[in-house]
One Martini backbone bead per residue (centre of mass of N, CA, C, O) as a GRO file, in nm:
protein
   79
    1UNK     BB    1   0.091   0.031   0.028
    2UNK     BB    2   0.076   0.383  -0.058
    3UNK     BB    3   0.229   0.656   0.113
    4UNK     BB    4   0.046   0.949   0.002
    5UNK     BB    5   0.204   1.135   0.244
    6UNK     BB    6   0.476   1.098   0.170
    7UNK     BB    7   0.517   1.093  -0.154
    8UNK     BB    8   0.459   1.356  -0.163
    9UNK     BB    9   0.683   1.480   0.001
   10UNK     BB   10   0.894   1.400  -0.139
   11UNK     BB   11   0.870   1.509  -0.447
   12UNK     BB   12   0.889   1.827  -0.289
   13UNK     BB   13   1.191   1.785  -0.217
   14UNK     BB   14   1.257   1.807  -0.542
   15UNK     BB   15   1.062   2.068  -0.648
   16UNK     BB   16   0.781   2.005  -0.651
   17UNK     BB   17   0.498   2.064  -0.626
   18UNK     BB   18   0.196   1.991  -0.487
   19UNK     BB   19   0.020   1.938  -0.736
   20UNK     BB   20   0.238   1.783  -0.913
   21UNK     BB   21   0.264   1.548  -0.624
   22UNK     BB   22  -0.005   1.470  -0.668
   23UNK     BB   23  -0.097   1.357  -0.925
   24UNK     BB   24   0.171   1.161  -0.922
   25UNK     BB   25   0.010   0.994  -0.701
   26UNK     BB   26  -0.263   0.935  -0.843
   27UNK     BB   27  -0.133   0.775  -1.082
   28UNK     BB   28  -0.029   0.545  -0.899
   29UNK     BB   29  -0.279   0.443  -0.748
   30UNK     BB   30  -0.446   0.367  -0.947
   31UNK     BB   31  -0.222   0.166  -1.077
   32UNK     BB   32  -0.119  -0.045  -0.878
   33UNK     BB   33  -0.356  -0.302  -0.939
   34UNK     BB   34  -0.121  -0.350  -1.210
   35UNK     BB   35   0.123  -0.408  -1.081
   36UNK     BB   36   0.392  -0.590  -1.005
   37UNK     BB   37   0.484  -0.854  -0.756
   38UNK     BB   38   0.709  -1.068  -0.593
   39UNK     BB   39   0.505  -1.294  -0.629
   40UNK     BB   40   0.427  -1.281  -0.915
   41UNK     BB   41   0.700  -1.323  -1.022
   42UNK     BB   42   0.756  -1.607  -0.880
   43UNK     BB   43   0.541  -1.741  -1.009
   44UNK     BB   44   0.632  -1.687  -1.309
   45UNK     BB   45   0.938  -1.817  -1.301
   46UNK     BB   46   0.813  -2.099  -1.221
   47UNK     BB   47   0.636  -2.133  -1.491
   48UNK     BB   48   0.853  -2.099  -1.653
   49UNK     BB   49   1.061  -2.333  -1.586
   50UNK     BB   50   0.851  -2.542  -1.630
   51UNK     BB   51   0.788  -2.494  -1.945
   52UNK     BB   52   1.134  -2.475  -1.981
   53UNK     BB   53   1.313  -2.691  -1.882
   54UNK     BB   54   1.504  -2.730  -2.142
   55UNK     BB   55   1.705  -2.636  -2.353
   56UNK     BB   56   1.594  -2.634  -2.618
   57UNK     BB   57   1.305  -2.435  -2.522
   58UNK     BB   58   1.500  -2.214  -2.488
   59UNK     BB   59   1.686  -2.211  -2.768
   60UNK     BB   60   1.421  -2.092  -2.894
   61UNK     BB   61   1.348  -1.848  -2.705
   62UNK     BB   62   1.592  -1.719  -2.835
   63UNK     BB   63   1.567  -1.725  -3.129
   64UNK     BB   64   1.298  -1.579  -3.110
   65UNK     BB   65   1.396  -1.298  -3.001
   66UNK     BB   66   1.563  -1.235  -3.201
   67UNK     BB   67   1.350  -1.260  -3.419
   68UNK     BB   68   1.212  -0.985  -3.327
   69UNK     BB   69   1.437  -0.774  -3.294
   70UNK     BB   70   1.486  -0.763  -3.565
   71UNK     BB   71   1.229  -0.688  -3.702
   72UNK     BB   72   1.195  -0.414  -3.526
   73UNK     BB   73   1.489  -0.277  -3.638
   74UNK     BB   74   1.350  -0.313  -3.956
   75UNK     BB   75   1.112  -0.099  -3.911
   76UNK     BB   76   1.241   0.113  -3.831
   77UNK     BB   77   1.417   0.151  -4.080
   78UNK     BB   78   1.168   0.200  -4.254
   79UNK     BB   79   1.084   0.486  -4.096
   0.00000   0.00000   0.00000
């Protein structure tokens, strides 16, 4: 949870009006509920390894994103 009146402060304390640090703990607060967990992520990399179990796998799912990274920096270079 989220202690919107410290976060304020600190904020401020950086040079932020009060305004302009209320603004920004209320759209932190509002997205909280969608923001990941440390449980979140170690339940996500349990599934990640169970799912990947093998070598053969992973360097799949490695060749997978090299051609995915290629791909995206072919499409910006043509723009």
């Amino acid at each position: 949870m989220l202690d919107t009146y410290e976060a304020v402060k600190q904020l401020m304390a950086t040079g932020m009006s009060e305004d302009q640090a209320g603004a920004v703990v209320r759209v932190v607060n509002s997205t909280s509920d969608k923001l990941a967990t440390k449980a979140d992520l170690e339940q996500l990399e349990k599934r990640f390894l169970e799912r990947f179990a093998t070598k053969s796998d992973l360097l799949f799912l490695a060749g997978f994103q090299v051609a995915v990274i290629s791909l995206a920096v072919a499409i910006i270079k043509l723009f």
